[in-house]
Backbone as numpy.savetxt, mean C-alpha at the origin, in Angstrom:
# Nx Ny Nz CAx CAy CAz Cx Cy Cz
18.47 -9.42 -7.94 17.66 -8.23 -7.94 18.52 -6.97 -7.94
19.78 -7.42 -8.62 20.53 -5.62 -8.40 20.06 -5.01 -9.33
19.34 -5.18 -10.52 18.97 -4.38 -11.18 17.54 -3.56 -11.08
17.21 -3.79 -10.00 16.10 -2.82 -9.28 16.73 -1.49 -8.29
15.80 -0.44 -8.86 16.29 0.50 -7.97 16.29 0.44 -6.80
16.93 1.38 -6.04 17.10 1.36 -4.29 16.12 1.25 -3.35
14.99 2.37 -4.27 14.13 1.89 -3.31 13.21 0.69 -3.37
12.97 -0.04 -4.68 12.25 -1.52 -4.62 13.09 -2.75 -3.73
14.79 -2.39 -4.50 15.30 -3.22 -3.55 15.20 -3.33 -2.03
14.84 -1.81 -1.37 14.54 -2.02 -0.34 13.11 -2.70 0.40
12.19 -2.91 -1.05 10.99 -3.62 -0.58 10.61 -5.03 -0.71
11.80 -5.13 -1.65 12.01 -6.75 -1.92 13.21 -7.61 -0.78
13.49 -6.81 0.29 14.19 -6.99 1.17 13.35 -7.64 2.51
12.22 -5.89 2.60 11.67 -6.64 3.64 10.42 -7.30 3.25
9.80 -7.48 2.26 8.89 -8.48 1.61 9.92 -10.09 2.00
10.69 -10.10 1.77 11.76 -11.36 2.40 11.69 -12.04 4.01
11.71 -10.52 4.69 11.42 -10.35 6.18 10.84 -11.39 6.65
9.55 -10.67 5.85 8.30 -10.84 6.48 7.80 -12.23 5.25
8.99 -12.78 5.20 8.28 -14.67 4.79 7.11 -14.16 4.29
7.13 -13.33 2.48 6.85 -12.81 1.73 7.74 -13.23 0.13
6.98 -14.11 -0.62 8.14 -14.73 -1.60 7.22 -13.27 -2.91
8.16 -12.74 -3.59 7.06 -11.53 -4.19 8.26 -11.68 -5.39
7.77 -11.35 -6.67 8.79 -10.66 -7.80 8.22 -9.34 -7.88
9.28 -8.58 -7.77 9.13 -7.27 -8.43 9.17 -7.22 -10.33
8.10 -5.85 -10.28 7.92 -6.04 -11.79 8.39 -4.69 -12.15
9.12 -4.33 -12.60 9.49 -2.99 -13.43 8.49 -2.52 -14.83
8.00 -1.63 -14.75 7.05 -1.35 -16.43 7.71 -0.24 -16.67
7.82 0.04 -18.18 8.08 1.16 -18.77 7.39 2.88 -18.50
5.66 2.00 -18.08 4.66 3.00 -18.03 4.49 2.95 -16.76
3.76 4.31 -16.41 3.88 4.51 -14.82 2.47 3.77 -14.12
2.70 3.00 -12.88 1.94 2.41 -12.60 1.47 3.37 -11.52
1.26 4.19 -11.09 1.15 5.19 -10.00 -0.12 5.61 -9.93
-1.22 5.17 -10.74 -2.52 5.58 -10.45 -3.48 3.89 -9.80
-4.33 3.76 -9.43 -4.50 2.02 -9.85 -4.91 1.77 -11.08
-5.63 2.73 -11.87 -6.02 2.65 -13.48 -4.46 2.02 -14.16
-3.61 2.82 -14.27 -2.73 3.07 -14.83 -1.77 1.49 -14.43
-1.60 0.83 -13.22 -1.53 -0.22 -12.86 -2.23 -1.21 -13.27
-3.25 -1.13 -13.09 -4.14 -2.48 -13.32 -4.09 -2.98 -14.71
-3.59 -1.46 -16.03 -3.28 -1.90 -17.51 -2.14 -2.45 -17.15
-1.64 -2.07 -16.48 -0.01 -3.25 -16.97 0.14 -3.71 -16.37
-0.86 -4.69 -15.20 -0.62 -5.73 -14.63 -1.54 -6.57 -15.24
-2.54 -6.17 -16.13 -3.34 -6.82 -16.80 -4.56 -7.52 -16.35
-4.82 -6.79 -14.67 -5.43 -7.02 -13.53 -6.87 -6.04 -13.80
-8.14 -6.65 -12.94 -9.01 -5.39 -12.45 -8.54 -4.61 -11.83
-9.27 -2.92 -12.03 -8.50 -1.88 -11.21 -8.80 -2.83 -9.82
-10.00 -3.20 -9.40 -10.01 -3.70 -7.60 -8.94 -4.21 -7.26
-8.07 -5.16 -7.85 -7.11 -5.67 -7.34 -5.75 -5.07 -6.91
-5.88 -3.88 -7.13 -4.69 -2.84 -6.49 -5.07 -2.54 -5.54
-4.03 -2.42 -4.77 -3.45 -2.23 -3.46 -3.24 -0.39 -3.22
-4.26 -0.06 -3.19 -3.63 1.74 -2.95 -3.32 1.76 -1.82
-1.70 2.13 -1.17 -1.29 2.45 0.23 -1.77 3.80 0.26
-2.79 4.41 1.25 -2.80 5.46 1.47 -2.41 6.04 3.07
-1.26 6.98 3.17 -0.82 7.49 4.07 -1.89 8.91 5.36
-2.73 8.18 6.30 -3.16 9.63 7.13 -2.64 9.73 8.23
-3.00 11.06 8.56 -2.46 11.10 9.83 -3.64 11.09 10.59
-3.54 10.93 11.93 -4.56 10.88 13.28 -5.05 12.53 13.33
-5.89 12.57 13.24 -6.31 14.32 13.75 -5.73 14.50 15.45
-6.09 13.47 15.91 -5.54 14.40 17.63 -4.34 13.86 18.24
-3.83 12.18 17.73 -2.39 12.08 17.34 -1.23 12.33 16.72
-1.95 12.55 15.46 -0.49 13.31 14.55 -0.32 11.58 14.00
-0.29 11.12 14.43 0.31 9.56 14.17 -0.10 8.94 12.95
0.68 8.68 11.98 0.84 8.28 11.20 -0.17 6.62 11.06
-1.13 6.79 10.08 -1.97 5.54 9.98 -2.06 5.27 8.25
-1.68 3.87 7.97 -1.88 3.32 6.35 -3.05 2.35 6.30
-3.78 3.09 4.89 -4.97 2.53 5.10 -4.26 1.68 3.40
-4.57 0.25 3.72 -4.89 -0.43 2.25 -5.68 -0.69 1.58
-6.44 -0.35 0.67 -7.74 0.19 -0.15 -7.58 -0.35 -1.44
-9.04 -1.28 -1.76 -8.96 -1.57 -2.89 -8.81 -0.27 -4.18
-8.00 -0.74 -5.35 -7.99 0.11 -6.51 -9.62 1.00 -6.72
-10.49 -0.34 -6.81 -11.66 0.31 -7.41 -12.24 1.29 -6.19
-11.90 1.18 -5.02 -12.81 1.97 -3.76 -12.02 3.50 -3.83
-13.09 4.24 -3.16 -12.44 5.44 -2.65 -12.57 5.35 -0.95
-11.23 5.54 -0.13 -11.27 5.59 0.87 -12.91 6.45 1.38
-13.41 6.07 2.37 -14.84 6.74 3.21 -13.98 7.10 4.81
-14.15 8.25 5.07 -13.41 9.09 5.56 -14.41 8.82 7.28
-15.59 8.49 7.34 -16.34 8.18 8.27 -15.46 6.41 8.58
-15.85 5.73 8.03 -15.36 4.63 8.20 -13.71 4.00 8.63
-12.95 5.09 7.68 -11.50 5.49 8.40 -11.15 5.47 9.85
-12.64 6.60 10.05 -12.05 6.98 11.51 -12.21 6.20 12.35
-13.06 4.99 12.17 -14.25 4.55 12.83 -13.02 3.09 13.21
-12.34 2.36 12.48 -11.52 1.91 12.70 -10.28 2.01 13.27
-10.03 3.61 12.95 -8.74 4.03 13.67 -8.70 4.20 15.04
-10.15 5.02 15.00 -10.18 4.92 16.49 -10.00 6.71 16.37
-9.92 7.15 15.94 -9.99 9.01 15.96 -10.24 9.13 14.29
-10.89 10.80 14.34 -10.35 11.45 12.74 -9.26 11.46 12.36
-9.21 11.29 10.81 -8.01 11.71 10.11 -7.79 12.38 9.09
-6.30 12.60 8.58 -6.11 13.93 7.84 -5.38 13.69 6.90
-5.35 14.06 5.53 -4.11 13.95 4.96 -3.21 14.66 4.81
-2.55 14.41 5.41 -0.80 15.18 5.35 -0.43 15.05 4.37
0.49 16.45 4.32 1.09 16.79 3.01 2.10 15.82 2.46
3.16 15.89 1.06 3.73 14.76 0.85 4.94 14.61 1.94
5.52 15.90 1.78 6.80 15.86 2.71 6.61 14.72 3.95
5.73 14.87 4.81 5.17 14.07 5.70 5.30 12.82 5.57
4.49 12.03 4.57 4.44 10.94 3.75 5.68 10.41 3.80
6.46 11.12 3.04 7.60 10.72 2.47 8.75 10.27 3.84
8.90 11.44 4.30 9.20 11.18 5.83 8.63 9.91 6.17
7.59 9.52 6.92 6.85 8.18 7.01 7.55 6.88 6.62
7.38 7.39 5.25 6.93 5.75 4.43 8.70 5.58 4.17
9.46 6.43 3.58 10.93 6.74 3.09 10.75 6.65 1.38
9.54 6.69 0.87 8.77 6.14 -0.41 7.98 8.14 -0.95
8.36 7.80 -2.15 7.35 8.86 -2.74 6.01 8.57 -2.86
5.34 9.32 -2.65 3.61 8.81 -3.22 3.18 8.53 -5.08
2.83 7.77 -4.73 2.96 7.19 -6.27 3.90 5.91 -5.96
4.52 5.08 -5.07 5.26 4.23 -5.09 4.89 3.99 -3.55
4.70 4.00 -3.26 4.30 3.43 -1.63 3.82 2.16 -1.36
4.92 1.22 -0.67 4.56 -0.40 -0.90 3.64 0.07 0.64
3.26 -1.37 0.51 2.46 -2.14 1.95 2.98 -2.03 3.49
4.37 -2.01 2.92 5.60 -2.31 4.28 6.42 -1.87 3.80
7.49 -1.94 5.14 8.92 -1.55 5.09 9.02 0.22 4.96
8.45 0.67 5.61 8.30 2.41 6.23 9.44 2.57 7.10
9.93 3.59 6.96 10.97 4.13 7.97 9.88 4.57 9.48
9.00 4.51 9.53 8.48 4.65 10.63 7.10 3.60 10.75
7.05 2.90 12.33 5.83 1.86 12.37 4.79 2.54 12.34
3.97 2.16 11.41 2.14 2.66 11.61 1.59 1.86 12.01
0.35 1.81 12.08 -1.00 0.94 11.99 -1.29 1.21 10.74
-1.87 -0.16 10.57 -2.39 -0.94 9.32 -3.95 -1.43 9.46
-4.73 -0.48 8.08 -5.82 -0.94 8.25 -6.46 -1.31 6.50
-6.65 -2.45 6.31 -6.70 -3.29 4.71 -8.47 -3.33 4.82
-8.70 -2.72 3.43 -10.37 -3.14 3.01 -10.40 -4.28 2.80
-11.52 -5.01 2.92 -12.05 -6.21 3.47 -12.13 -6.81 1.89
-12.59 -5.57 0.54 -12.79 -6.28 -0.38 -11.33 -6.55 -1.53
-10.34 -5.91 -0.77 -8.96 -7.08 -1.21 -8.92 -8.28 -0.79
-9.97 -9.05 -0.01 -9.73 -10.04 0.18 -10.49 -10.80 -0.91
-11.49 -10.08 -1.91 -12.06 -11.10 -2.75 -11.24 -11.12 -4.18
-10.05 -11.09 -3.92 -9.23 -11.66 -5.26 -8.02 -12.09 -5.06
-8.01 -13.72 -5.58 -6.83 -14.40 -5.33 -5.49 -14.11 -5.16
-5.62 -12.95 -5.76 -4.22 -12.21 -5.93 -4.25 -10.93 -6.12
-3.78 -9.98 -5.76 -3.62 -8.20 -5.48 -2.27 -7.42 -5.80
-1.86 -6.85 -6.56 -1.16 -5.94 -6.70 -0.56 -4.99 -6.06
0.74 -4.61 -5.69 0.79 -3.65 -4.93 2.16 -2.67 -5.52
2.28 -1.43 -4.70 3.39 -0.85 -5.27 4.73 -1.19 -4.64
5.84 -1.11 -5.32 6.88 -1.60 -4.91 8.19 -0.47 -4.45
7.88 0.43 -4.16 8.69 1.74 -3.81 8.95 3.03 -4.93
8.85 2.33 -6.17 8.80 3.44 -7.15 7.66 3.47 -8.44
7.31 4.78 -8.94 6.22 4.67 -9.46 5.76 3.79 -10.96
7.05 3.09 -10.75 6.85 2.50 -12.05 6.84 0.51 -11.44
6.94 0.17 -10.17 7.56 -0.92 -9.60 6.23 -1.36 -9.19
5.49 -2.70 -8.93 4.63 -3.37 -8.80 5.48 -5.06 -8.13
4.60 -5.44 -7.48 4.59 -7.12 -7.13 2.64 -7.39 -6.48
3.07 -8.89 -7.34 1.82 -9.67 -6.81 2.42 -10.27 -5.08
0.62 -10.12 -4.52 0.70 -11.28 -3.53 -0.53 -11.31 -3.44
-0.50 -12.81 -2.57 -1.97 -13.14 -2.17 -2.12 -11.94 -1.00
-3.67 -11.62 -0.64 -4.28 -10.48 -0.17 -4.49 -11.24 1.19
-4.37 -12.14 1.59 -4.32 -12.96 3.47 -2.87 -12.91 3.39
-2.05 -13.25 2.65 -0.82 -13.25 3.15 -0.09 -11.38 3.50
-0.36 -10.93 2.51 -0.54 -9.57 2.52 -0.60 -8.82 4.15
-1.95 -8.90 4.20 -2.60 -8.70 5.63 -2.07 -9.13 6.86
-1.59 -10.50 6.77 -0.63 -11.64 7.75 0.36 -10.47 7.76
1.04 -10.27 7.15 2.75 -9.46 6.76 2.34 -8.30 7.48
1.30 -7.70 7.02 1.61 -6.45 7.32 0.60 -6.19 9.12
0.38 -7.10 9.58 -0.49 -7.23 10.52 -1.63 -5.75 10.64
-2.04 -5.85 9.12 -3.23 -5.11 9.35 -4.78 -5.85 9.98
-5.69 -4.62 10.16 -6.59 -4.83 10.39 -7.96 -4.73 9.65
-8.51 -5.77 9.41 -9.27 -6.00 8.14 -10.84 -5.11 8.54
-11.16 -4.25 7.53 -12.71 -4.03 7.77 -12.82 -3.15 6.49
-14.63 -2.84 6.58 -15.05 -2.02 5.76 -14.12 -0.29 5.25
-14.07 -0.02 4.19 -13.46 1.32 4.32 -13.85 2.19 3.26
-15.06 1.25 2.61 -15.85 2.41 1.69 -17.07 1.81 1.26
């Protein structure tokens, strides 16, 4: 895998960790939307993995929500799991966070621990897509093993 950039290599590292067997996929075209993914994984948009980065409104604390492609995060339901409101912070923030640009934001392996909270309807496809640290980088996994790894917490989120 040396011919992956620094930052996939760093997700194909801890995808390893976490007894996670994954290939990274490099595309020419940018996979950074889930539309734009799901053509060149050749997948339904649902089956992407959007990492989305909030913060806690009265923590500050950093929370990743995993959201199917086809859903739009529900901002009631967010909270309702987190356990407070939340906010989206700007990228700088993010970036800080995750050590990942937006548009490339895997599942795991953040320079800082969050909580993890995965929509329930990644679990209805055998296999899910996710980003791999840069906006052009993708890997499959199954969506329980996924969840296992990243010890999120499964529920409604739109």
């Amino acid at each position: 895998m040396t011919d992956l950039p620094e930052a996939a290599g760093r997700v194909a590292a801890e995808a390893a960790r976490l007894g996670l067997s994954v290939a990274i996929r490099r595309h020419a075209a940018s996979t950074r939307t889930a539309e734009e993914a799901a053509s060149a994984c050749g997948c339904p948009v649902g089956a992407i993995v959007k990492s989305l980065v909030f913060a806690g409104r009265e923590t500050g604390a950093p929370v990743l929500f995993l959201v199917s492609g086809a859903n739009r995060l529900d901002d009631a339901l967010a909270a309702a799991l987190a356990g407070e409101a939340v906010i989206r912070p700007d990228a700088k923030a993010v970036r800080a966070w995750t050590g990942f640009a937006i548009g490339g934001i895997p599942p795991f392996g953040h320079a800082t621990p969050m909580r993890v909270f995965a929509d329930e309807a990644l679990l209805g496809y055998p296999e899910v897509w996710a980003a791999a640290g840069t906006p052009n980088a993708v890997f499959a996994v199954d969506p329980r093993s996924l969840v296992r790894a990243t010890g999120a917490a499964v529920g409604r989120l739109a």
